[in-house]
C-alpha positions in Angstrom: 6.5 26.4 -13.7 6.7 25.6 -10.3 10.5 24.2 -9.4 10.5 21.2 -7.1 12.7 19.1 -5.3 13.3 15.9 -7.2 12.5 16.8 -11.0 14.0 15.4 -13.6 14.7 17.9 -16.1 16.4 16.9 -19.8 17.7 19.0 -22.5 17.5 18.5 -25.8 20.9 17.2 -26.2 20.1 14.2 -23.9 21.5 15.7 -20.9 19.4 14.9 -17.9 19.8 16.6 -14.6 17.6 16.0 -11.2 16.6 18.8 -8.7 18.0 17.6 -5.3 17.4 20.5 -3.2 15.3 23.1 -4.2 14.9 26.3 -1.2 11.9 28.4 -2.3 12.5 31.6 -0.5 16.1 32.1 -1.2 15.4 30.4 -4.9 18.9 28.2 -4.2 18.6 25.3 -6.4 21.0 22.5 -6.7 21.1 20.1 -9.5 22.8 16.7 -10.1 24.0 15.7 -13.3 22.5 12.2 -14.2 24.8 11.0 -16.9 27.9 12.0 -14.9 29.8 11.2 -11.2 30.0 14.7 -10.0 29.0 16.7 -7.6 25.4 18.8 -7.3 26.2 22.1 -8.5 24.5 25.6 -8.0 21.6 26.3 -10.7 19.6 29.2 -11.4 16.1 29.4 -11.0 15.5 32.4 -13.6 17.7 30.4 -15.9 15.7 26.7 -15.7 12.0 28.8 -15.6 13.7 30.4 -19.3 14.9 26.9 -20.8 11.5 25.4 -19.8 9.6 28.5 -21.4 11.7 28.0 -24.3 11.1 24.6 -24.7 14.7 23.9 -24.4 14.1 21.6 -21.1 11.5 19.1 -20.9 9.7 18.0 -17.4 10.1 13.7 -17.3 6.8 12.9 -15.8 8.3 8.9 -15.5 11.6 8.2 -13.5 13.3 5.3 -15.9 16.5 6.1 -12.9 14.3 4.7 -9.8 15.0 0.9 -9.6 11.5 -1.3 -8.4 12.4 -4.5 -5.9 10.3 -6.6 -3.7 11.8 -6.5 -0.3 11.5 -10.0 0.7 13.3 -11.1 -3.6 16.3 -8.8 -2.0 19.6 -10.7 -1.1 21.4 -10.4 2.6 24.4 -9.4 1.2 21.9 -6.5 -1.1 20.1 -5.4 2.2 23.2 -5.1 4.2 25.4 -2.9 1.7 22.2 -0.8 0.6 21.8 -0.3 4.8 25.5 0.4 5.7 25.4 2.7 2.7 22.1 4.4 4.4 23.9 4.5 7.5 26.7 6.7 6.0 25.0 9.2 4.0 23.0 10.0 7.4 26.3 10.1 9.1 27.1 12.7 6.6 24.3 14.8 6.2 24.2 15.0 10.2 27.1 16.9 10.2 25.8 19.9 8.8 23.2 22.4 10.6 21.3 22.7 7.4 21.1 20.4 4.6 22.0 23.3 2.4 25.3 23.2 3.6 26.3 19.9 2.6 26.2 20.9 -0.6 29.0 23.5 -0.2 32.4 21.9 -0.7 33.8 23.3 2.5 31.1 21.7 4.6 30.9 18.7 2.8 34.7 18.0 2.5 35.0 18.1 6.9 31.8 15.9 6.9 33.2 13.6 4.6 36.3 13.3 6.7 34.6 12.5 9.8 32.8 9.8 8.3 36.0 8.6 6.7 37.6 8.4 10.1 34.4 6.8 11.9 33.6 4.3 9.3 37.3 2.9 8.4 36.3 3.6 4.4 37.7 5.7 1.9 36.6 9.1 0.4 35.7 7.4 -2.7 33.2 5.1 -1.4 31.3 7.7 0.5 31.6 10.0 -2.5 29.5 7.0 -4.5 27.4 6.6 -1.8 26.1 10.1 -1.5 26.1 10.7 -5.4 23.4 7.5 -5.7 21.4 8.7 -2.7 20.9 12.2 -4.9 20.8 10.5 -7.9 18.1 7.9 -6.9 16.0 10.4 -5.2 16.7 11.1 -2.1 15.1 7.4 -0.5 17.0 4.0 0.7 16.4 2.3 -1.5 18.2 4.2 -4.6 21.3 3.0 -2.4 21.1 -0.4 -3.7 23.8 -2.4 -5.1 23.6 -2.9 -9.2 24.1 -6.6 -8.3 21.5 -7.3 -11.0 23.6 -5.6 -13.1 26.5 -8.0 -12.2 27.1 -11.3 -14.4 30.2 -13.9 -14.8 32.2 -13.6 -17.6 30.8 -14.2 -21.0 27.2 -15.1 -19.7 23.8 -12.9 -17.9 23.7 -12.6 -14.8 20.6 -15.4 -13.3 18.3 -15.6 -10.4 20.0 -18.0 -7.8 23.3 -16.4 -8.4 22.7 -12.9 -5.9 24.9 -14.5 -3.1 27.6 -14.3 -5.2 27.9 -9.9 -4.6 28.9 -10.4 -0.7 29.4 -6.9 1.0 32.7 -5.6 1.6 33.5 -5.6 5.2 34.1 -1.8 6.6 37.6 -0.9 8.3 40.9 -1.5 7.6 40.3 -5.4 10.2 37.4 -7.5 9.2 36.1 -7.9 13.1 34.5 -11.0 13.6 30.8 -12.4 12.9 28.1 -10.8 15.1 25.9 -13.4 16.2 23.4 -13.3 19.0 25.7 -14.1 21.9 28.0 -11.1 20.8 24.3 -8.8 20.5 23.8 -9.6 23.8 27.2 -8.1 25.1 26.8 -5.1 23.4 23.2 -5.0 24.8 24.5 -5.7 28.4 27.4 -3.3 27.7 25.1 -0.2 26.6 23.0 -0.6 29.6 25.5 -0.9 31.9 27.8 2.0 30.6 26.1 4.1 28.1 22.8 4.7 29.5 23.1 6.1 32.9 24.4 9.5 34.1 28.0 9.0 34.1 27.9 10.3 30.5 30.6 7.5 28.8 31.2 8.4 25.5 30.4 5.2 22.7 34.6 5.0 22.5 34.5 4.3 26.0 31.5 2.0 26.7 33.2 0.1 23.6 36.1 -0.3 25.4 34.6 -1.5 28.2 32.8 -4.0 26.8 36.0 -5.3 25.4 37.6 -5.4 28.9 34.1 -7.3 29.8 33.6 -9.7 27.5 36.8 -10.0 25.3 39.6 -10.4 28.0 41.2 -13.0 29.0 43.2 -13.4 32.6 46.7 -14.0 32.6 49.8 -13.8 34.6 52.8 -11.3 34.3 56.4 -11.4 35.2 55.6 -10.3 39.0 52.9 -13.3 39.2 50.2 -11.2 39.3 46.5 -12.1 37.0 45.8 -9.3 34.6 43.4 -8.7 32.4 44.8 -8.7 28.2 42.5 -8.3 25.6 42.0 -11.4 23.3 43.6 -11.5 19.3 42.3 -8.5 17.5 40.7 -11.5 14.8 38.7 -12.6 17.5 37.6 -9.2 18.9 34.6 -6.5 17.2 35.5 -3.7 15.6 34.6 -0.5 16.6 32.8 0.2 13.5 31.0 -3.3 13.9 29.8 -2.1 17.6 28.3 1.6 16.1 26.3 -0.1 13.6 25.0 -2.7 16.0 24.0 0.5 18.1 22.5 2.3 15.8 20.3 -0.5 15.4 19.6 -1.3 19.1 19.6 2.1 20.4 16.4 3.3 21.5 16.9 7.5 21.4 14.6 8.2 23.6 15.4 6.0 26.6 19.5 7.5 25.5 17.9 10.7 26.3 15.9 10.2 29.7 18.8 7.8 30.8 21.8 9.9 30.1 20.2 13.2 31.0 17.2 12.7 33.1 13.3 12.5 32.1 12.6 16.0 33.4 15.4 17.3 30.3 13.8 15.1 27.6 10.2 16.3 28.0 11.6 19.9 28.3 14.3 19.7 25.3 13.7 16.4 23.4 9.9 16.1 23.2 8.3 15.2 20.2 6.8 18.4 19.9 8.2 21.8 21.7 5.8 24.9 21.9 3.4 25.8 19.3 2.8 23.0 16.5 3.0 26.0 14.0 6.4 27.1 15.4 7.7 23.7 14.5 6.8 23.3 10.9 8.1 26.7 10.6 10.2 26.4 7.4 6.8 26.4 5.4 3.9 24.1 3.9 5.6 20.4 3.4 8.1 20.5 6.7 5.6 18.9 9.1 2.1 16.7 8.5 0.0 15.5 11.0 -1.9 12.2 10.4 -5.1 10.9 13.1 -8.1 8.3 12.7 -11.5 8.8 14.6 -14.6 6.5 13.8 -17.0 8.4 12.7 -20.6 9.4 14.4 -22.9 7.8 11.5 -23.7 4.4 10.5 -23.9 3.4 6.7 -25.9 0.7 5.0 -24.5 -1.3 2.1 -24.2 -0.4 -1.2 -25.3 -3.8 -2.6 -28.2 -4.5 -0.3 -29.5 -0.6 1.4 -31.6 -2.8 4.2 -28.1 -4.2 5.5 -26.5 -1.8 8.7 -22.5 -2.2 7.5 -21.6 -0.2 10.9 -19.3 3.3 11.4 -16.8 4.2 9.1 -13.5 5.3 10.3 -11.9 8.7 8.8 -8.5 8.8 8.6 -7.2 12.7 8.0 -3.5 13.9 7.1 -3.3 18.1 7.7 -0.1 20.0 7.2 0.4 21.4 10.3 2.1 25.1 8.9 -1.0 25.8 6.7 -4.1 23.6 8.3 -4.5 22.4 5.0 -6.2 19.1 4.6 -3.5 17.3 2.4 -5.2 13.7 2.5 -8.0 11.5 3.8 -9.0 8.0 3.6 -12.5 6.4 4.4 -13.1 2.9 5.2 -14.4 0.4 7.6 -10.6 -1.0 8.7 -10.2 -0.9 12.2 -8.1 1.9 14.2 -4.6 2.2 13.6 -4.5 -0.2 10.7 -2.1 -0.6 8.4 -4.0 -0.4 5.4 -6.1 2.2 6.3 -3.1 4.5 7.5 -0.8 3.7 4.4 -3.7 4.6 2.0 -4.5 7.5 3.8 -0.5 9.2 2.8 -0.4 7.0 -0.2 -3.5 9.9 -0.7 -2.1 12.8 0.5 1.1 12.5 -1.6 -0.6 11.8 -4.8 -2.5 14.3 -7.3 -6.0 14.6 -5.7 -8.2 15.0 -9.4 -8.6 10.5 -10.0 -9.4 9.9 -6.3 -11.8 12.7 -6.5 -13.5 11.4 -10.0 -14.1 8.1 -8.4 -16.5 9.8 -6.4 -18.4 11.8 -9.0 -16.1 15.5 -7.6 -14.0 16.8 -10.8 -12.1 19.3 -9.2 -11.3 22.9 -10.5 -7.7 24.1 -11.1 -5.7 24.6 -7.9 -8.7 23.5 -5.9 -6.8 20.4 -4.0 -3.7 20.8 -5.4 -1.2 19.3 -3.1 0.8 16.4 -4.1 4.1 16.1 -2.5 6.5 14.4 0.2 6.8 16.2 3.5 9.7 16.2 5.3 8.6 15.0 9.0 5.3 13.1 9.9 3.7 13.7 13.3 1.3 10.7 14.4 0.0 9.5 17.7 1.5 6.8 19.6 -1.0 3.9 17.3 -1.2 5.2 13.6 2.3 4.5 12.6 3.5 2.7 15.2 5.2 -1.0 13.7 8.3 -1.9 11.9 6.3 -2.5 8.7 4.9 0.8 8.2 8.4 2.5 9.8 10.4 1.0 6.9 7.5 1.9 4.5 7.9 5.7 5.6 11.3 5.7 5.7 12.0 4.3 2.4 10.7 7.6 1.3 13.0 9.6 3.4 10.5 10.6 5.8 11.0 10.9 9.4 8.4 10.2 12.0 7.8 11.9 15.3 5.4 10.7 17.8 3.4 12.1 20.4 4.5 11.1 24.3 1.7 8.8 25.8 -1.6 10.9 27.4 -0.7 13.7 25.7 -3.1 14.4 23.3 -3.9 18.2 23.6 -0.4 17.9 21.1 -3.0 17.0 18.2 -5.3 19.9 18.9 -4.8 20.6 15.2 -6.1 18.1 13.3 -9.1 17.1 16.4 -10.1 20.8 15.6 -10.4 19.3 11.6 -12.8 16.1 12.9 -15.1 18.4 15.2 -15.0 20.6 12.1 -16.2 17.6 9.9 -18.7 16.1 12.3 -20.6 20.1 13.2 -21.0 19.9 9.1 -22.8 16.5 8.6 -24.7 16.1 11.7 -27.3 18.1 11.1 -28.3 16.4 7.4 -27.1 13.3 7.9 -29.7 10.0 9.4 -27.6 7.4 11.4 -26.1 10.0 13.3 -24.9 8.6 17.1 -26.8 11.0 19.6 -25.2 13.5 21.7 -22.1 11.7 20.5 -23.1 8.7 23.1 -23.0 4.9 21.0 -25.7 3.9 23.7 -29.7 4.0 22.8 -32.1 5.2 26.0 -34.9 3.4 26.7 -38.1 4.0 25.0 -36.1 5.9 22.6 -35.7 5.2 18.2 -33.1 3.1 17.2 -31.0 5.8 15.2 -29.1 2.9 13.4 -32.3 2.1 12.2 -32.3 5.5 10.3 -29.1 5.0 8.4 -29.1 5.5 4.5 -26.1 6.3 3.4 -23.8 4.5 1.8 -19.4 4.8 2.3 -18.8 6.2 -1.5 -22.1 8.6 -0.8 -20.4 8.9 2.5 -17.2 9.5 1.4 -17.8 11.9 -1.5 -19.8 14.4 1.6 -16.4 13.9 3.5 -14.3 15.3 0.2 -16.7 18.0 0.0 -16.5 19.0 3.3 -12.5 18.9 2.7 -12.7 21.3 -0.3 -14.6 23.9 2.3 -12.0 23.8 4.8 -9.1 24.3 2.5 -10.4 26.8 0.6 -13.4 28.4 2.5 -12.5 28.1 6.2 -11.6 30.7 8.4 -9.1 29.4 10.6 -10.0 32.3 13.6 -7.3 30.9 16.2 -4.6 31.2 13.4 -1.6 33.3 14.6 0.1 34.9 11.9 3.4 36.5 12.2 4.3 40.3 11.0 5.4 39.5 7.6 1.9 37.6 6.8 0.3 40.0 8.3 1.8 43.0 6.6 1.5 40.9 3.4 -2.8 40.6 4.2 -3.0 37.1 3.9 -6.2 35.6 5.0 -6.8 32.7 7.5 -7.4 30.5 5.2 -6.0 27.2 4.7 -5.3 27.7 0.8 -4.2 30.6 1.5 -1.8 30.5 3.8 -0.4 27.3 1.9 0.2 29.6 -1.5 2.6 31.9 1.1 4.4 29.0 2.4 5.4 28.1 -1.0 6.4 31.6 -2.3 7.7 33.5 0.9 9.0 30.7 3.4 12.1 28.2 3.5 12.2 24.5 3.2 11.4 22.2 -0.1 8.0 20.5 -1.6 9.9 17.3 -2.5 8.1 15.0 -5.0 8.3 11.2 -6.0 7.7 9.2 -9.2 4.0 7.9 -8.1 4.9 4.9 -8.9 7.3 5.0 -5.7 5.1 6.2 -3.8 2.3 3.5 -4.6 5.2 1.0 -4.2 5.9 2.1 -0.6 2.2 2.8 0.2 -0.1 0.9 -0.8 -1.0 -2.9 0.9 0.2 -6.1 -0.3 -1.0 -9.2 -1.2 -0.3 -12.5 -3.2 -2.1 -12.8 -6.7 -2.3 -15.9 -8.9 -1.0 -15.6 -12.8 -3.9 -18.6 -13.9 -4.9 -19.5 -17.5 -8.0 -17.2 -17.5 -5.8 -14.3 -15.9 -4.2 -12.7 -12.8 -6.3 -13.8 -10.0 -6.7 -11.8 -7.0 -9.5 -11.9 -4.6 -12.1 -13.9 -6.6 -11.2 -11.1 -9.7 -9.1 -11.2 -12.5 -6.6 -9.0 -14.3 -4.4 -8.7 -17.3 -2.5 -5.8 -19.3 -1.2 -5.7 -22.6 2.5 -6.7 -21.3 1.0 -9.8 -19.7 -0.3 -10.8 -22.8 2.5 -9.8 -25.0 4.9 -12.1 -22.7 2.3 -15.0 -22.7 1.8 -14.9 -18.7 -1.4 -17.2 -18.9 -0.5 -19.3 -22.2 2.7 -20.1 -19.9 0.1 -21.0 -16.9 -1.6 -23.7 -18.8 1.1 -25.0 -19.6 3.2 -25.0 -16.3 0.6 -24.3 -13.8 -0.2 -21.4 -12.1 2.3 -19.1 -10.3 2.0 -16.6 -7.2 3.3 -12.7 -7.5 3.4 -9.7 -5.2 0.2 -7.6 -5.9 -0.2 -3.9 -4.8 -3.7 -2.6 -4.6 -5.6 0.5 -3.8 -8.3 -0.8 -1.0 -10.6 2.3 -2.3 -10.7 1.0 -6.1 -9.8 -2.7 -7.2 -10.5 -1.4 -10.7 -6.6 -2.2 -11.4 -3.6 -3.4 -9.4 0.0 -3.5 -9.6 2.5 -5.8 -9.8 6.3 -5.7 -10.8 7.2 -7.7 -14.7 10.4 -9.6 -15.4 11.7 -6.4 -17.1 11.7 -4.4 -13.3 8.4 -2.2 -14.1 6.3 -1.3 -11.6 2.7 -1.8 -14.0 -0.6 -1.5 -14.0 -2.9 -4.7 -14.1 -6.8 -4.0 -15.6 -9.9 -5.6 -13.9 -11.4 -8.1 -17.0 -14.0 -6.1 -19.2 -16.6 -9.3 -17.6 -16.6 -8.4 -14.0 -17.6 -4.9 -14.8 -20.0 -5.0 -11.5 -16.5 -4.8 -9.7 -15.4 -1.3 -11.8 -14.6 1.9 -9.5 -15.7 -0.1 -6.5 -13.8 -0.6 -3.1 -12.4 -4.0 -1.2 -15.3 -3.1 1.3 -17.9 -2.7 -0.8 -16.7 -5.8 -3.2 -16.7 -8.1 0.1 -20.2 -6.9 0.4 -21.4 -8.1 -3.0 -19.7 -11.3 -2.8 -21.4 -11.8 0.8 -24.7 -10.9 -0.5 -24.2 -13.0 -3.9 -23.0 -15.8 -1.4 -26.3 -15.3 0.7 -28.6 -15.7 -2.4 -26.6 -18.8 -3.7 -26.9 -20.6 -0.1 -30.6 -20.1 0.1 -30.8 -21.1 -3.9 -28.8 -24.2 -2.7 -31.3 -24.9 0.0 -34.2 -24.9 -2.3 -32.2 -27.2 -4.8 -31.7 -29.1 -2.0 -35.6 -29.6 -1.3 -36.1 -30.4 -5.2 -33.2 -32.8 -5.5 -35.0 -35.0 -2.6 -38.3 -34.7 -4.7 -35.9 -35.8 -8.1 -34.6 -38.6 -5.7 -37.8 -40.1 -4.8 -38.8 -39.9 -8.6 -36.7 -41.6 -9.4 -36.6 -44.2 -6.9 -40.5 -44.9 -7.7 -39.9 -45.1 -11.3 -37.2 -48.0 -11.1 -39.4 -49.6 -8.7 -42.1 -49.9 -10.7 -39.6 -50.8 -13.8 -38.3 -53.3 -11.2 -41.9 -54.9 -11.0 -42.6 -54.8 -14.6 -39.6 -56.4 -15.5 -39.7 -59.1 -12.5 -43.5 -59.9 -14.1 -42.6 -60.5 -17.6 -38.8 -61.9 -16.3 -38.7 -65.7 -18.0 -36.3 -67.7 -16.0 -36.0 -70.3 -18.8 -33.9 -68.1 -20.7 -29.4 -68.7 -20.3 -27.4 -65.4 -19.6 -26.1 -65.7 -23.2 -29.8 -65.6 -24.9 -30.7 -62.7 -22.8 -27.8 -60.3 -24.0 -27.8 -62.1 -28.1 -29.0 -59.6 -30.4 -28.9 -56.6 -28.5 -28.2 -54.4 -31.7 -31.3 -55.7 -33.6 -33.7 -55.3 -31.0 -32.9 -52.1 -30.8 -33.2 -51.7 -34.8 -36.8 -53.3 -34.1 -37.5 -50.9 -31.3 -37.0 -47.8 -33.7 -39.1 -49.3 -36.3 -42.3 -49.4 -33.5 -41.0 -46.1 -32.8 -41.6 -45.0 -36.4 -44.5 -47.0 -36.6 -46.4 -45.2 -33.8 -45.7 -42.0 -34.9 -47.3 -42.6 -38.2 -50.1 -43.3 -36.4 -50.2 -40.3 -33.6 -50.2 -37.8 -37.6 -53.2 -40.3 -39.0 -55.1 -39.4 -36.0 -54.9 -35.7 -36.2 -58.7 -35.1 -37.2 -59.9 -36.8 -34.4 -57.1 -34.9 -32.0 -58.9 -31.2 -34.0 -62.0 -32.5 -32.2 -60.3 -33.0 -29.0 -59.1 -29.7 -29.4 -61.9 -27.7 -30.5 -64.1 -29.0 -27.7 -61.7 -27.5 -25.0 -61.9 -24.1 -26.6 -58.8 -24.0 -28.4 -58.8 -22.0 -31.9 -56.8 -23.3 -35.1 -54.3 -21.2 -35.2 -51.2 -23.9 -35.9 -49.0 -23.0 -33.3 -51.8 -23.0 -30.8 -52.6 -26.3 -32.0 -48.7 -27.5 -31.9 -48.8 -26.8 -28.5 -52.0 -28.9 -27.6 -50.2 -31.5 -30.0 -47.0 -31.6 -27.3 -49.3 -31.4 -24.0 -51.1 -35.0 -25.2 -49.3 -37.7 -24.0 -49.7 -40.1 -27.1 -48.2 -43.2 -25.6 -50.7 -43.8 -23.0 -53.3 -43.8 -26.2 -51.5 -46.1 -28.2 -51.3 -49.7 -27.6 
């Protein structure tokens, strides 16, 4: 068993415990007790790896602790406690060189202080705060107030009733409200003390924006004007102003302001030296994510005489090992959200389903990477935006990014994309020439030569993956003495297995759920009669059903919900239920055509079944004129029949007397006649037999219905 941080492990006795830091190379594990308000204590590894052979401990494979919210259902008063809290526990954790040390009680106990003194709170509350951040694994958003745990007396607690839990104001003075006109002081204040070279401390630059802004001008006993600061109840607190500046502060322009640009790029740069040298501690410290588009065109999958375009590859590679940890392919555009968030939401999840989807089943330990890294290093587009910042973060995740024209910092994973295109140029049609998206004159038309399709496309890319990571000599690899001594090969696999027995640092992992939750895109779905609508499909599961989601939509009409979806497979989606759950919702066993296909390629069928309905809808439109004019000529001539045999001698009252026994009269003529069309079957035989026809009955049934017997009969 392989020991990782954020396991839940319970005894038989109920007793559940969660791994929160988990060291490989010095084996020091610390453990939280999930039942109790304690501290993490030491563990054993030799002594957990024991209980789990014995069967005494049991690995939860769900996480009933991690709470499920949409952002936007999430009270103020929820986001700003659950953010203050967040600001703390990094406060806290800052404090210590390395993380290990906060869970010593002599390092803790000094950090704890500090943030005591800094934040006007008590040792308690920080105490709860950092207890919940372990206990909800490690991310922001297990820092949430239980406000929908909270009720009034005697009665549950309901939906319009979350302004009630207001957050408690920090420091020992409430301060006053910060609207925008205060923001702006602190803004001016900041730029005007804080980032230059003088090198004001925040105490100070706090001050002087008090003497600023918050002063007023009066005169003392001498007659001279002097500055006196206004009532403390109309003044910010100091605590107020940090957490205003944490938010505003930009680090980087803190950096080049306060110490010069020439000392950033030298000290503070994303990236210092080798990109090896900084993911040091081992495999999960530091991942690398880029997007390229791709020198092939594809055709579609619905219609193969349709040119869809290039595909854009979107690659995640752990920058200690080179190994390929996650890659998403897909016709977004660059740098899109989507693309990017499915892309980690890839490379942090078991491999072996995405694989199957594609017709790859995987050996054991062939692509086995699924965990959170610590750091992700991006270029200045692919997760740049507060959307997909908050996303990442809510995992705990911090991101770096490159400085602007420096590219050669990704040399890494541009190596991985030349590696991937050397491999399918050479068998692939479509291929862009000479890597040049322009056509010479008198030359072929190489789009015209495209034939694959994205999922034949993308199953050659996940192929070409499994070389690299576990065929691939990595040539330019330097390896340091101890890998060296210990023989490891250059290979990505390879050096990934010595990361995770022989260096520092912690493969964290996360319910998938969670990550799925923070990953994936988001949409708006439809609870209807028929189902859960969501682009043109629909979906149910057996809790929708049990709970009468539909029954309850024909009934009261239908209702929107948040829908989480995997671009790559609309087979299922996801949604959160009344009871919290993040659950699965199943594509309807009648729209099977849409099974273990992607948003892309599902766009594409509807388009071409669209194309075939409008030129259907043409050619109805033709026949429809032809019905018209039928019809028009057939109450014309009724028009002149009538107008012929029309007596004008007859009153409006004689005309419609007897209605009901004209038509009893018409029936009998009706029955009358087709006496007469059976008497006259002989001489019909004749007419039969002399155009060939044999006796069989039913060909002479047939002949029977082609004869139009009224035009015989007078």
């Amino acid at each position: 068993m392989e020991l990782k941080e954020n396991f839940l492990l319970q005894y038989h006795d109920g007793r559940t415990i969660r791994i929160v830091f988990c060291e490989r190379l010095s084996s020091i594990i610390y453990a939280i007790d999930m039942n109790k308000v304690r501290w993490p204590f030491l563990i054993r590894e030799d002594e957990l790896i024991s209980d789990y052979n014995n069967e005494e401990i049991t690995i939860l494979e769900n996480d009933p602790y991690t709470r499920y919210v949409v952002e936007e259902e999430l009270s103020n008063a929820e986001k700003e406690r659950r953010n203050q809290a967040c600001d703390i526990v990094n406060f806290v954790l800052q404090q210590v060189d390395r993380e290990v040390l906060i869970f010593q009680s002599k390092y803790r106990e000094k950090a704890i202080k500090l943030a005591v003194s800094e934040y006007k709170i008590n040792y308690s509350t920080v105490k709860s705060y950092l207890v919940r951040y372990w206990k909800g694994g490690k991310i922001r958003n297990g820092l949430l107030p239980a406000f929908n745990l909270c009720g009034s007396k005697g009665k549950d607690r309901k939906e319009g009733d979350k302004k009630r839990g207001r957050p408690r104001k920090i420091g020992s003075r409430q301060g006053i409200n910060i609207d925008d006109k205060v923001k702006r002081y602190f803004k001016t204040g900041l730029n005007r003390y804080y980032y230059n070279g003088r090198q004001n401390s925040l105490k100070v630059t706090y001050e002087l924006i008090l003497k600023d802004f918050f002063t007023e001008t009066k005169v003392d006993i001498n007659g001279n004007e002097v500055p006196v600061i206004k009532e403390p109840s109309s003044i910010p607190t100091y605590p107020q102003f940090f957490y205003w500046f944490k938010k505003l502060n930009n680090p980087k322009k803190e950096l080049i302001n306060r110490k010069g640009a020439r000392n950033y790029f030298q000290n503070h740069r994303a990236i210092i030296g080798n990109s090896t040298q900084d993911a040091g501690l081992g495999p999960g410290t530091l991942w690398q994510i880029d997007s390229t588009q791709f020198d092939i065109y594809l055709v579609s999958s619905v219609d193969r005489n349709l040119i869809v375009g290039r595909p854009t590859l979107i690659c995640v590679i752990d920058v200690f090992s080179r190994m390929i940890v996650g890659v998403n392919v897909t016709f977004e555009s660059f740098n899109s959200y989507t693309g990017t968030m499915v892309a980690l939401a890839n490379s942090m999840l078991p491999k072996s389903d995405f694989c199957k989807q594609f017709g790859i089943t995987l050996d054991k330990d062939e692509w086995d990477v699924a965990c959170v890294p610590q750091r992700i290093f991006a270029d200045r587009g692919e997760l740049n935006g507060k959307q997909i910042e908050d996303a990442i973060g809510g995992l705990g995740i911090s991101i770096q990014n490159t400085p602007p024209y420096r590219a050669d910092y990704k040399g890494i994973i541009e190596q991985a994309f030349a590696q991937l295109n050397i491999k399918v140029k050479p068998f692939a049609d479509g291929v862009v020439k000479n890597g040049k998206n322009t056509i010479e004159r008198g030359d072929e038309d190489y789009r015209l030569k495209a034939n694959l399709t994205i999922d034949e496309f993308t199953r050659i890319v996940i192929k070409c993956v499994l070389f690299h990571n576990n065929h691939h000599v990595l040539s330019e690899y330097v390896l340091d003495e101890m890998m060296i001594s210990e023989e490891v090969e250059k290979i990505p696999v390879k050096i990934w297995d010595y990361g995770v027995n022989n260096m520092k640092g912690q493969l964290r992992v996360l319910p998938e759920q969670t990550v799925k939750m923070h990953l994936l895109p988001t949409d708006i779905g439809t609870i209807t009669s028929r189902g859960v609508r969501f682009k043109k499909m629909l979906y149910a599961s057996d809790y929708s059903l049990k709970n009468n989601w539909f029954q309850s939509a024909r009934i009261n009409g239908s209702k929107k919900i948040k829908i989480w979806y995997d671009p790559r497979d609309l087979s299922y989606v996801y949604t959160i239920n009344e009871d919290g759950e993040f659950h699965k919702l199943h594509l309807l066993e009648h729209l099977t055509k849409y099974e273990n296909k992607g948003i892309d390629e599902i766009n594409q069928i509807i388009k071409h079944e669209q194309s075939i309905d409008n030129r259907s809808k043409e050619q109805e439109l033709q026949e429809k004129m032809k019905l018209y004019d039928d019809i028009q000529t057939i109450v014309g001539q009724g028009k002149k029949k009538t107008a012929a045999q029309k007596d004008d001698s007859l009153s409006r009252a004689q005309r419609l007397r007897g209605i009901r026994e004209n038509q009893r009269e018409k029936r009998e003529l009706k029955r009358e006649l087709n006496i007469q069309k059976v008497e006259a079957g002989e001489t019909l035989m004749e007419s039969v037999e002399k155009q060939g026809h044999t006796e069989d009955e039913l060909d002479l049934f047939r002949a029977i219905q082609e004869l139009d017997w009224d035009d015989d009969i007078e």
